[in-house]
VEXTOR-354575 format. One record per atom (N, C-alpha, C): x, y, z. Coordinates in steps of 0.02 Angstrom, whole numbers, plus 50000, padded with zeros to 5 digits. Last residue first. Layout:
N
XYZ;...
***
This chain:
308
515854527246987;515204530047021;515034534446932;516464509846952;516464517946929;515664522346949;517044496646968;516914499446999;517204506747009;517954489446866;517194487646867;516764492746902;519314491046896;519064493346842;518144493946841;519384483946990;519654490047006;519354495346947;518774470346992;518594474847016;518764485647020;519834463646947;519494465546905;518974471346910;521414469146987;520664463647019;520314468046981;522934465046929;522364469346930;521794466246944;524614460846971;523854458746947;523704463546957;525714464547021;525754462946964;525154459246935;526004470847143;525464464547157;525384461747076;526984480547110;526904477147167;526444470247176;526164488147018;526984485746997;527034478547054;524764489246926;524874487946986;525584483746991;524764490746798;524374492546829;524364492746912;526004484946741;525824492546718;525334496446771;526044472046788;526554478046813;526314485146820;524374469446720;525054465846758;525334470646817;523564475346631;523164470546687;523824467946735;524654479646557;524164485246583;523884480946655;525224469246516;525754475246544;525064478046574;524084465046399;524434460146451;524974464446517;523804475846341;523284475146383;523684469046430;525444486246320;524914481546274;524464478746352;525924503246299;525794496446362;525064491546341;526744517846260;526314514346242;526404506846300;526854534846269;527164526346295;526524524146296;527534546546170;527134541746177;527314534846190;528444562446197;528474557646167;527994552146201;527854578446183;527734571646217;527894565546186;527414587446096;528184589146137;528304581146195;526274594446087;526444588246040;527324588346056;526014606546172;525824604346160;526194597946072;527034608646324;527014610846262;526684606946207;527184600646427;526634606046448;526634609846365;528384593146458;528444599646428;527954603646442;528104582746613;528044584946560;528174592846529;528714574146762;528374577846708;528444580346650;527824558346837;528374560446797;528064568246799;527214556247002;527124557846935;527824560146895;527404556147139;527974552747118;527924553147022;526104551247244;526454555547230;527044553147196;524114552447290;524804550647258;525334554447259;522484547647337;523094551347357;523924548247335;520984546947276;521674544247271;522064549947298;519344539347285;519714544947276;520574541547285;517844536747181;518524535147210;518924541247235;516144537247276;516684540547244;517354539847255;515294535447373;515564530747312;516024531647266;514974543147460;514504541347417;514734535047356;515944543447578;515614541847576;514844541147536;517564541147447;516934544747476;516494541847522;518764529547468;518264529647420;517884535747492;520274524747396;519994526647449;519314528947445;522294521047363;521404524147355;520974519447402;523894526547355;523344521147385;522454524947349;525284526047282;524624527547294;524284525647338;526494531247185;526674527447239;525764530747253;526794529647004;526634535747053;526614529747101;527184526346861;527744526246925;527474529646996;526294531246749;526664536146765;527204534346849;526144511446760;525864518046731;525774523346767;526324504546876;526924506046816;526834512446788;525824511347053;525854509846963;526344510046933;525944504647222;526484508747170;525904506847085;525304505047369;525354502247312;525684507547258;524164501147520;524894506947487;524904501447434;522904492147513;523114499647528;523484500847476;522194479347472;523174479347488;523404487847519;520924482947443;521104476547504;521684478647523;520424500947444;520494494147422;520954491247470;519644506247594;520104507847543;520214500147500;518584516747681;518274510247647;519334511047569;518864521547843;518934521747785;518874517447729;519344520847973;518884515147943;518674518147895;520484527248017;519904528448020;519084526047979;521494519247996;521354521248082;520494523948094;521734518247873;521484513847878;521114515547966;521694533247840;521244528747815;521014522947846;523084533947911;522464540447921;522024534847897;524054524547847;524064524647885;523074529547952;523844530247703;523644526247716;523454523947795;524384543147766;523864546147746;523544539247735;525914539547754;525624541847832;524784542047822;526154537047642;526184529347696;525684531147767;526294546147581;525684541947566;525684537947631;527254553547650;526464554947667;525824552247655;528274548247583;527994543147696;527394548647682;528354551447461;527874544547471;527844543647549;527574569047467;528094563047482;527854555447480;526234576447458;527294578847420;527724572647426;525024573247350;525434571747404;526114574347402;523754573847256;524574575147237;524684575647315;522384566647216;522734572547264;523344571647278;521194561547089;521814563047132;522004566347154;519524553147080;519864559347062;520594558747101;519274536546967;519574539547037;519644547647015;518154534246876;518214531146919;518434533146976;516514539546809;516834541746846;517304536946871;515604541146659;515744537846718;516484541046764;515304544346535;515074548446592;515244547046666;514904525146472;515004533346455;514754537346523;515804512746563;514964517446548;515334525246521;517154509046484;516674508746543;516114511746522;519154511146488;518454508346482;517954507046507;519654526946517;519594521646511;519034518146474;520684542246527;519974538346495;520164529846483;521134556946629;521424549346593;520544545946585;521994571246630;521184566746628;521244560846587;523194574346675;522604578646709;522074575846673;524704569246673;523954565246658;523554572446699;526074571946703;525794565946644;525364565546621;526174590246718;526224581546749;525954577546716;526074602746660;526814597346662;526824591346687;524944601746532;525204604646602;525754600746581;523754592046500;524054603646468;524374605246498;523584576346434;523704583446504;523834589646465;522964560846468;522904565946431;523324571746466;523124543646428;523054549146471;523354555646429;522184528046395;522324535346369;522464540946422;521374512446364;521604517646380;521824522946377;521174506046223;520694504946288;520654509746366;521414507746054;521454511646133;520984510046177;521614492445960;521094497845964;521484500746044;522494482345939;522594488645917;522014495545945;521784469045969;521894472745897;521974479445896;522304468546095;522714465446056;522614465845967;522054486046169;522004479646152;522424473746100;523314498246223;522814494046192;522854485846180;523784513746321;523464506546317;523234501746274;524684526046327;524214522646303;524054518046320;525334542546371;525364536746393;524574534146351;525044556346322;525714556246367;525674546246370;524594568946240;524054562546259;524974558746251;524024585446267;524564580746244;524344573746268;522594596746177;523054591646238;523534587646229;522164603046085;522944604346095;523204600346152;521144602346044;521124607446093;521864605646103;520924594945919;520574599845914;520844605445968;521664581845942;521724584745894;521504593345868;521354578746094;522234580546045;522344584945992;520024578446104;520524583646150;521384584246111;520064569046010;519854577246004;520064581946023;520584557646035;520764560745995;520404570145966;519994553946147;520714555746176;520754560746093;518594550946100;518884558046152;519484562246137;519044538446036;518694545446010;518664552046031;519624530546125;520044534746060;519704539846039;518664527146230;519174532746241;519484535546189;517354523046206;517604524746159;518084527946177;516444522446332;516294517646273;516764517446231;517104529646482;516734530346421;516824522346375;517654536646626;517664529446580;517284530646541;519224544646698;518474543046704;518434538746644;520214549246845;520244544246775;519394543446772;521374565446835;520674561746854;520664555846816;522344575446970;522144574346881;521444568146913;522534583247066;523024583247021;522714579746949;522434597047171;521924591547146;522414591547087;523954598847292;523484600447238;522874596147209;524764598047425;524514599647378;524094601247312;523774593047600;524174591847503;524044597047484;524254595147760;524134599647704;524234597247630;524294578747855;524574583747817;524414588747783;523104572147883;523624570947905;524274579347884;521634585747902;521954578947863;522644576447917;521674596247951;521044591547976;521334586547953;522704606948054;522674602847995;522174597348012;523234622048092;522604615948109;522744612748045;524194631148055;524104630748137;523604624748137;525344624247934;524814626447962;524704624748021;526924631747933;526714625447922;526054628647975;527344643447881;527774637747839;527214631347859;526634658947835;526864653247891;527104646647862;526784674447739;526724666647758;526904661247824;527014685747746;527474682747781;527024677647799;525604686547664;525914692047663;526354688947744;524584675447649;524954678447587;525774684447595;524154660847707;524194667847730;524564670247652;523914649547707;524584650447778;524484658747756;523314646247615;522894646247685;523494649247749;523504657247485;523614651647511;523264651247565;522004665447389;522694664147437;522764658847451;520794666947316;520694667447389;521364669747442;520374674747156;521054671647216;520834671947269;519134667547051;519234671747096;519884669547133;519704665446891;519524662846943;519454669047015;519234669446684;519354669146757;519174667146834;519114657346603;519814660446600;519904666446678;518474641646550;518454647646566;519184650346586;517684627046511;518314630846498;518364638646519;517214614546585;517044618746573;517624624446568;516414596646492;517074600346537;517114606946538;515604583246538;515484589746504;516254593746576;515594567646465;515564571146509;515514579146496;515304558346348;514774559846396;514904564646459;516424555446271;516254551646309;515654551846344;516344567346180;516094562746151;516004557846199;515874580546274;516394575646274;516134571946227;515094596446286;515074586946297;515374585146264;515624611246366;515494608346304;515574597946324;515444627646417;515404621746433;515344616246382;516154641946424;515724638146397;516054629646419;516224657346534;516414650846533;515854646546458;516514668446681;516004665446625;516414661946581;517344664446827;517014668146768;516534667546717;516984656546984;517234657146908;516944662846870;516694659547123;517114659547126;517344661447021;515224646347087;515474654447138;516194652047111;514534646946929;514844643146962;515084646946996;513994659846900;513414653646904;513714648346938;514794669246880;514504668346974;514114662546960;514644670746712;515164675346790;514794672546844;513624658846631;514024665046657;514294666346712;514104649146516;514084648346560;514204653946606;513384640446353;513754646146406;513514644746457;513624624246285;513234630646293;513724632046359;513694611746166;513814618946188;513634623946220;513984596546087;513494601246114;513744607546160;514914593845939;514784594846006;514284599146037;515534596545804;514834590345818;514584589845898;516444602945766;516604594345779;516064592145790;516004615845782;516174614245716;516244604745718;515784615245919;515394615245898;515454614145819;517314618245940;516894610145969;516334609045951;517734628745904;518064622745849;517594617445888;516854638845943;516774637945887;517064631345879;517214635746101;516394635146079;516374633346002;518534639046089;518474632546100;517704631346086;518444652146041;518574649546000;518664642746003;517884658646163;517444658046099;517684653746052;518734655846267;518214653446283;517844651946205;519964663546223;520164656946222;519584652746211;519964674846255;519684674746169;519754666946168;520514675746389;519784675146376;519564676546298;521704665046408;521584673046382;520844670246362;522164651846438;522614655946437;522464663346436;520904642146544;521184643746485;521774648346491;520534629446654;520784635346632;521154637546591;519264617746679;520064618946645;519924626246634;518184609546780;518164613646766;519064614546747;516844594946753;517624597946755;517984602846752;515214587946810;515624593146767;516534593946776;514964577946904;514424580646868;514694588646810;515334560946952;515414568346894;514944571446879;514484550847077;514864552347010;515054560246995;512924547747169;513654549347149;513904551147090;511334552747193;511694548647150;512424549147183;510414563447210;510304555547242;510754550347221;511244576447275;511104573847241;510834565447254;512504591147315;511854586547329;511654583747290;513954592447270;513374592947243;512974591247278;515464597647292;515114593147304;514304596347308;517124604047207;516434605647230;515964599847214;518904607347228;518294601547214;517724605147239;519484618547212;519504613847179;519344605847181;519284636647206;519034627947242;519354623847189;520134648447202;519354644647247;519144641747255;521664648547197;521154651047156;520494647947238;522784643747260;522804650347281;521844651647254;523624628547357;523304631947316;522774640047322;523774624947455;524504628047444;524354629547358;522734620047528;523284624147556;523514626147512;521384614547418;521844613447460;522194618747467;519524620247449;520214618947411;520784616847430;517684616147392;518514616247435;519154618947390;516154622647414;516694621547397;517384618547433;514354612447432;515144614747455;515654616847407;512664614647399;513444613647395;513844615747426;511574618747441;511464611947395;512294610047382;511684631447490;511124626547511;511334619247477;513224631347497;512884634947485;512294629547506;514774637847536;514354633947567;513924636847538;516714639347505;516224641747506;515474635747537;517864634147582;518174639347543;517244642747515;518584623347666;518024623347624;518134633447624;520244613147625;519724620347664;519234621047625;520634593947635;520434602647590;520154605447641;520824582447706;521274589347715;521174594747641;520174570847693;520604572847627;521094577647651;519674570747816;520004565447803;520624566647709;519054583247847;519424580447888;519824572147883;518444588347696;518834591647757;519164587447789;518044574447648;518284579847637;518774585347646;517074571547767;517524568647721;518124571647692;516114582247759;516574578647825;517184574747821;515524581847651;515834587247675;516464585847749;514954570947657;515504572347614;515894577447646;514054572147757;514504565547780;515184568347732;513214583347703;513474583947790;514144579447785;512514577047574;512914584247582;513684583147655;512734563147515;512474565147589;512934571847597;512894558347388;512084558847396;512144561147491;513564569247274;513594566647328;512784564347342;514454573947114;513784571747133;513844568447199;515724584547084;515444577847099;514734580447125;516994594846988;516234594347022;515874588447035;518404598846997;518124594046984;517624596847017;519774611246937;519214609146984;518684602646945;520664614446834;520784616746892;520364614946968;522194610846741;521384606346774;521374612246821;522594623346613;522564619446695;522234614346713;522794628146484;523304628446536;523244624746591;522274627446324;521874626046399;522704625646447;522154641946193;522814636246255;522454634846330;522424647546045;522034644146097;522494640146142;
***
Protein backbone atom coordinates (compact mmCIF):
# COMPACT_ATOMS: atom_id res chain seq x y z
CA UNK A 1 0.00 0.00 0.00
CA UNK A 2 1.34 3.53 -0.81
CA UNK A 3 -0.69 6.98 -0.70
CA UNK A 4 1.83 8.98 -3.08
CA UNK A 5 0.14 12.52 -3.39
CA UNK A 6 -2.18 15.26 -1.98
CA UNK A 7 -3.77 15.83 -4.90
CA UNK A 8 -6.97 18.08 -4.43
CA UNK A 9 -8.93 19.82 -1.77
CA UNK A 10 -12.75 20.24 -1.83
CA UNK A 11 -14.25 23.40 0.06
CA UNK A 12 -17.52 24.56 1.01
CA UNK A 13 -18.25 28.24 -0.47
CA UNK A 14 -21.27 30.14 0.30
CA UNK A 15 -21.00 32.48 -3.09
CA UNK A 16 -20.38 30.08 -6.14
CA UNK A 17 -19.70 33.45 -8.73
CA UNK A 18 -17.38 35.62 -5.94
CA UNK A 19 -15.15 32.25 -5.27
CA UNK A 20 -14.82 31.43 -8.44
CA UNK A 21 -13.56 34.92 -9.05
CA UNK A 22 -11.31 34.55 -6.44
CA UNK A 23 -9.79 31.93 -7.39
CA UNK A 24 -9.11 32.44 -10.83
CA UNK A 25 -8.07 35.93 -10.78
CA UNK A 26 -6.53 36.45 -7.53
CA UNK A 27 -5.06 32.81 -6.73
CA UNK A 28 -4.16 32.26 -10.56
CA UNK A 29 -5.73 28.59 -10.96
CA UNK A 30 -7.56 27.55 -14.46
CA UNK A 31 -10.88 26.42 -14.06
CA UNK A 32 -10.64 23.19 -15.65
CA UNK A 33 -14.46 22.15 -15.12
CA UNK A 34 -18.19 23.90 -14.17
CA UNK A 35 -20.95 22.36 -13.00
CA UNK A 36 -24.39 23.65 -11.54
CA UNK A 37 -23.25 23.62 -7.93
CA UNK A 38 -19.34 23.57 -8.68
CA UNK A 39 -16.12 24.54 -9.97
CA UNK A 40 -13.02 22.92 -10.73
CA UNK A 41 -9.42 24.31 -10.79
CA UNK A 42 -6.03 23.75 -11.32
CA UNK A 43 -2.82 25.32 -11.44
CA UNK A 44 -0.32 25.67 -14.63
CA UNK A 45 2.29 23.52 -14.20
CA UNK A 46 0.11 20.91 -12.99
CA UNK A 47 -1.05 18.08 -15.37
CA UNK A 48 -4.08 15.89 -13.58
CA UNK A 49 -7.75 17.96 -13.22
CA UNK A 50 -8.14 19.87 -10.44
CA UNK A 51 -6.87 20.62 -7.57
CA UNK A 52 -9.17 22.59 -5.76
CA UNK A 53 -12.96 22.18 -6.14
CA UNK A 54 -15.55 24.77 -4.75
CA UNK A 55 -18.87 23.67 -3.56
CA UNK A 56 -21.97 25.69 -3.21
CA UNK A 57 -23.11 25.78 0.02
CA UNK A 58 -24.45 27.96 3.10
CA UNK A 59 -21.39 27.45 4.97
CA UNK A 60 -17.51 27.51 4.40
CA UNK A 61 -14.85 25.04 5.31
CA UNK A 62 -13.74 21.30 4.03
CA UNK A 63 -15.82 19.32 2.63
CA UNK A 64 -13.41 16.29 1.57
CA UNK A 65 -9.49 15.68 0.49
CA UNK A 66 -8.66 13.99 -2.26
CA UNK A 67 -4.70 11.59 -2.10
CA UNK A 68 -3.49 9.44 -4.71
CA UNK A 69 -2.49 6.14 -4.38
CA UNK A 70 0.28 4.01 -6.08
CA UNK A 71 -1.89 0.96 -7.87
CA UNK A 72 -5.49 0.46 -7.70
CA UNK A 73 -5.23 -2.78 -5.12
CA UNK A 74 -4.15 0.26 -3.07
CA UNK A 75 -8.11 1.50 -2.78
CA UNK A 76 -9.30 -2.05 -1.11
CA UNK A 77 -6.73 -2.48 1.14
CA UNK A 78 -6.89 1.16 2.68
CA UNK A 79 -11.01 0.34 3.01
CA UNK A 80 -9.90 -3.01 4.78
CA UNK A 81 -7.04 -1.66 7.32
CA UNK A 82 -9.44 1.68 8.15
CA UNK A 83 -12.34 -0.21 8.57
CA UNK A 84 -10.39 -2.89 10.72
CA UNK A 85 -9.40 0.56 13.00
CA UNK A 86 -12.93 1.52 13.59
CA UNK A 87 -13.50 3.94 10.64
CA UNK A 88 -16.37 4.77 8.65
CA UNK A 89 -16.13 3.83 4.88
CA UNK A 90 -17.67 4.02 1.91
CA UNK A 91 -17.11 3.97 -2.02
CA UNK A 92 -16.80 6.18 -4.30
CA UNK A 93 -17.36 5.68 -8.10
CA UNK A 94 -15.52 6.63 -11.59
CA UNK A 95 -17.12 10.33 -12.54
CA UNK A 96 -18.93 10.92 -9.11
CA UNK A 97 -16.08 13.23 -8.48
CA UNK A 98 -15.36 14.72 -12.53
CA UNK A 99 -12.14 14.03 -13.59
CA UNK A 100 -11.42 10.88 -10.63
CA UNK A 101 -11.71 7.30 -10.64
CA UNK A 102 -13.37 5.27 -8.25
CA UNK A 103 -12.16 5.63 -4.92
CA UNK A 104 -13.06 4.96 -1.12
CA UNK A 105 -13.53 7.50 1.12
CA UNK A 106 -12.89 7.09 4.77
CA UNK A 107 -13.41 9.56 8.33
CA UNK A 108 -10.58 10.67 10.08
CA UNK A 109 -10.74 10.25 13.66
CA UNK A 110 -10.60 14.13 13.48
CA UNK A 111 -13.83 14.39 11.51
CA UNK A 112 -12.67 14.87 8.16
CA UNK A 113 -13.09 12.52 5.30
CA UNK A 114 -10.14 11.89 2.86
CA UNK A 115 -10.54 10.22 -0.48
CA UNK A 116 -8.03 7.67 -1.80
CA UNK A 117 -8.13 6.71 -5.32
CA UNK A 118 -5.69 5.81 -8.06
CA UNK A 119 -7.06 7.20 -11.22
CA UNK A 120 -7.02 10.93 -12.50
CA UNK A 121 -8.05 12.25 -15.68
CA UNK A 122 -4.69 14.32 -17.54
CA UNK A 123 -5.71 17.55 -18.86
CA UNK A 124 -1.79 18.87 -19.40
CA UNK A 125 0.05 21.64 -18.52
CA UNK A 126 -1.67 24.99 -19.59
CA UNK A 127 1.43 26.09 -21.77
CA UNK A 128 0.51 23.20 -23.85
CA UNK A 129 2.16 19.70 -23.99
CA UNK A 130 3.72 19.33 -27.29
CA UNK A 131 6.70 22.47 -27.61
CA UNK A 132 5.47 23.99 -24.61
CA UNK A 133 5.67 27.74 -24.11
CA UNK A 134 7.81 28.88 -21.26
CA UNK A 135 5.70 31.60 -20.06
CA UNK A 136 1.83 31.96 -20.23
CA UNK A 137 -0.02 34.15 -22.84
CA UNK A 138 -2.72 35.37 -19.81
CA UNK A 139 -2.16 35.16 -16.39
CA UNK A 140 -5.18 36.10 -13.98
CA UNK A 141 -2.97 35.93 -10.86
CA UNK A 142 0.38 37.70 -10.50
CA UNK A 143 2.26 34.83 -11.70
CA UNK A 144 1.40 31.07 -12.74
CA UNK A 145 2.02 28.83 -9.10
CA UNK A 146 2.85 25.92 -8.91
CA UNK A 147 1.08 23.52 -7.12
CA UNK A 148 -1.69 23.02 -4.23
CA UNK A 149 0.88 22.13 -1.68
CA UNK A 150 -0.45 20.92 1.62
CA UNK A 151 -3.14 21.90 4.28
CA UNK A 152 -3.57 22.74 8.12
CA UNK A 153 -6.92 21.62 9.58
CA UNK A 154 -8.06 21.23 13.40
CA UNK A 155 -9.58 18.54 15.40
CA UNK A 156 -9.97 17.69 19.30
CA UNK A 157 -7.23 15.14 19.22
CA UNK A 158 -4.41 15.59 16.59
CA UNK A 159 -2.32 12.55 18.23
CA UNK A 160 -5.05 10.34 17.48
CA UNK A 161 -5.16 11.08 13.72
CA UNK A 162 -1.54 11.89 13.37
CA UNK A 163 -1.12 8.42 14.74
CA UNK A 164 -3.18 6.47 12.23
CA UNK A 165 -2.26 8.07 9.30
CA UNK A 166 1.42 6.93 10.65
CA UNK A 167 0.66 3.96 11.91
CA UNK A 168 -1.87 2.35 9.56
CA UNK A 169 -1.26 4.32 6.07
CA UNK A 170 2.39 4.88 6.11
CA UNK A 171 2.47 8.69 6.37
CA UNK A 172 5.61 10.23 7.66
CA UNK A 173 4.83 12.65 10.50
CA UNK A 174 7.97 15.28 9.80
CA UNK A 175 7.50 18.03 12.64
CA UNK A 176 5.61 18.23 16.23
CA UNK A 177 4.32 20.33 18.80
CA UNK A 178 3.48 19.83 22.43
CA UNK A 179 2.14 20.85 25.38
CA UNK A 180 3.96 21.12 28.61
CA UNK A 181 2.56 17.66 29.56
CA UNK A 182 3.69 16.10 26.63
CA UNK A 183 0.49 15.59 24.98
CA UNK A 184 0.65 16.62 20.68
CA UNK A 185 -1.10 19.83 20.06
CA UNK A 186 0.35 19.82 16.73
CA UNK A 187 1.54 17.57 13.88
CA UNK A 188 2.57 17.57 10.31
CA UNK A 189 2.12 14.86 8.16
CA UNK A 190 3.31 13.97 4.34
CA UNK A 191 3.80 10.98 1.48
CA UNK A 192 5.78 13.07 -0.55
CA UNK A 193 8.95 15.05 -0.52
CA UNK A 194 7.82 18.29 1.07
CA UNK A 195 7.41 18.49 4.92
CA UNK A 196 3.73 18.64 5.31
CA UNK A 197 0.77 17.71 2.88
CA UNK A 198 -1.72 17.76 6.08
CA UNK A 199 -0.91 19.34 9.20
CA UNK A 200 -3.42 18.99 12.47
CA UNK A 201 -3.99 21.26 15.00
CA UNK A 202 -6.00 22.31 17.74
CA UNK A 203 -9.66 23.08 17.36
CA UNK A 204 -13.19 21.97 16.34
CA UNK A 205 -13.14 18.56 14.94
CA UNK A 206 -13.49 18.91 10.88
CA UNK A 207 -12.28 22.25 10.87
CA UNK A 208 -10.46 23.88 8.47
CA UNK A 209 -7.72 26.46 8.94
CA UNK A 210 -5.39 27.43 5.87
CA UNK A 211 -5.15 25.43 2.36
CA UNK A 212 -1.48 26.26 0.48
CA UNK A 213 -0.05 27.28 -2.83
CA UNK A 214 3.60 26.67 -3.37
CA UNK A 215 5.01 29.80 -5.04
CA UNK A 216 8.56 29.35 -6.81
CA UNK A 217 10.24 32.31 -5.24
CA UNK A 218 10.08 34.37 -2.12
CA UNK A 219 9.88 38.13 -4.62
CA UNK A 220 6.73 36.11 -5.78
CA UNK A 221 5.57 36.02 -2.34
CA UNK A 222 6.48 39.67 -2.01
CA UNK A 223 4.90 40.24 -5.49
CA UNK A 224 1.53 38.21 -4.72
CA UNK A 225 1.43 40.14 -1.17
CA UNK A 226 1.94 43.04 -3.03
CA UNK A 227 -1.54 41.56 -5.56
CA UNK A 228 -3.57 41.21 -2.17
CA UNK A 229 -3.01 44.02 -0.62
CA UNK A 230 -3.81 46.37 -4.20
CA UNK A 231 -6.66 44.38 -4.26
CA UNK A 232 -8.34 44.70 -0.98
CA UNK A 233 -7.99 41.39 -0.15
CA UNK A 234 -8.85 40.55 3.49
CA UNK A 235 -4.97 39.34 4.69
CA UNK A 236 -3.74 39.11 8.21
CA UNK A 237 -2.45 42.62 9.86
CA UNK A 238 1.64 42.19 9.11
CA UNK A 239 1.15 40.35 5.43
CA UNK A 240 4.67 38.96 4.35
CA UNK A 241 6.02 36.79 7.08
CA UNK A 242 8.47 33.85 7.49
CA UNK A 243 7.64 30.38 9.94
CA UNK A 244 10.14 28.59 12.06
CA UNK A 245 8.04 25.69 11.43
CA UNK A 246 9.29 24.10 7.96
CA UNK A 247 11.24 27.94 7.36
CA UNK A 248 8.63 28.71 4.58
CA UNK A 249 8.44 32.69 3.65
CA UNK A 250 4.26 33.38 3.46
CA UNK A 251 1.61 35.50 3.69
CA UNK A 252 -2.21 34.48 4.04
CA UNK A 253 -5.24 35.55 2.86
CA UNK A 254 -8.65 34.58 3.15
CA UNK A 255 -11.64 33.53 0.41
CA UNK A 256 -14.41 35.35 -0.02
CA UNK A 257 -16.28 32.81 2.24
CA UNK A 258 -13.81 32.50 4.92
CA UNK A 259 -11.58 30.33 3.92
CA UNK A 260 -7.78 30.61 4.75
CA UNK A 261 -5.70 30.57 2.12
CA UNK A 262 -1.78 30.72 1.81
CA UNK A 263 0.74 31.36 -0.69
CA UNK A 264 4.37 30.02 0.20
CA UNK A 265 7.62 29.10 -0.64
CA UNK A 266 10.91 27.79 0.80
CA UNK A 267 9.55 24.20 2.38
CA UNK A 268 12.29 21.80 3.32
CA UNK A 269 12.23 18.28 1.64
CA UNK A 270 11.79 15.03 2.38
CA UNK A 271 12.64 11.19 1.54
CA UNK A 272 8.92 10.57 0.72
CA UNK A 273 10.01 7.07 2.11
CA UNK A 274 7.95 6.14 4.64
CA UNK A 275 9.67 6.26 8.48
CA UNK A 276 12.89 7.83 6.75
CA UNK A 277 12.09 11.18 8.67
CA UNK A 278 13.84 12.15 11.31
CA UNK A 279 11.39 14.13 14.03
CA UNK A 280 11.42 17.89 15.04
CA UNK A 281 10.02 18.44 17.77
CA UNK A 282 8.98 22.46 19.29
CA UNK A 283 7.65 22.81 22.93
CA UNK A 284 4.27 25.19 23.01
CA UNK A 285 6.60 28.18 24.28
CA UNK A 286 8.82 27.93 20.46
CA UNK A 287 5.45 27.20 18.81
CA UNK A 288 3.45 30.55 20.12
CA UNK A 289 7.11 32.41 19.56
CA UNK A 290 9.79 31.91 16.60
CA UNK A 291 8.35 28.60 15.63
CA UNK A 292 5.24 30.23 14.64
CA UNK A 293 5.96 33.31 13.36
CA UNK A 294 10.15 33.93 13.07
CA UNK A 295 9.76 37.67 12.41
CA UNK A 296 7.11 38.92 14.87
CA UNK A 297 8.11 36.08 17.38
CA UNK A 298 4.44 36.17 18.69
CA UNK A 299 1.37 34.49 17.59
CA UNK A 300 -2.13 36.45 17.83
CA UNK A 301 -4.23 34.31 19.17
CA UNK A 302 -6.38 34.87 16.60
CA UNK A 303 -4.47 32.94 14.05
CA UNK A 304 -5.33 29.89 15.63
CA UNK A 305 -9.01 30.83 16.69
CA UNK A 306 -10.01 31.47 13.31
CA UNK A 307 -11.02 28.08 11.33
CA UNK A 308 -13.89 27.96 8.61
Amino acid sequence: MAVTRLNYVSLYVTDLDLAKKHYEEVVGLRVTDVTKNQVYFQSSDSQNHHCVIINASDRAGIEHIGFKVSDPSDIKEIKLVSENYGLETSDVSAGEILGIGEGVKIKLPSGHYLNFFYHADVIGYANGMFNPKSIADEVMGVNPLSHLDHLLVTCEDPAKTIKFLQEVLDFNVTETASAPDGSIIAGFTTVGNTMHNIAFAGGPNGGLHHIAFYVYDRADVIRRTDLLKSRNVPTMEFGLTRHGIAGVTTVYFFDPSGNRNEFQCGAYETPGVPNRVELVTWDVDSLMGKGGFYYEAAVEPKFFQTVS
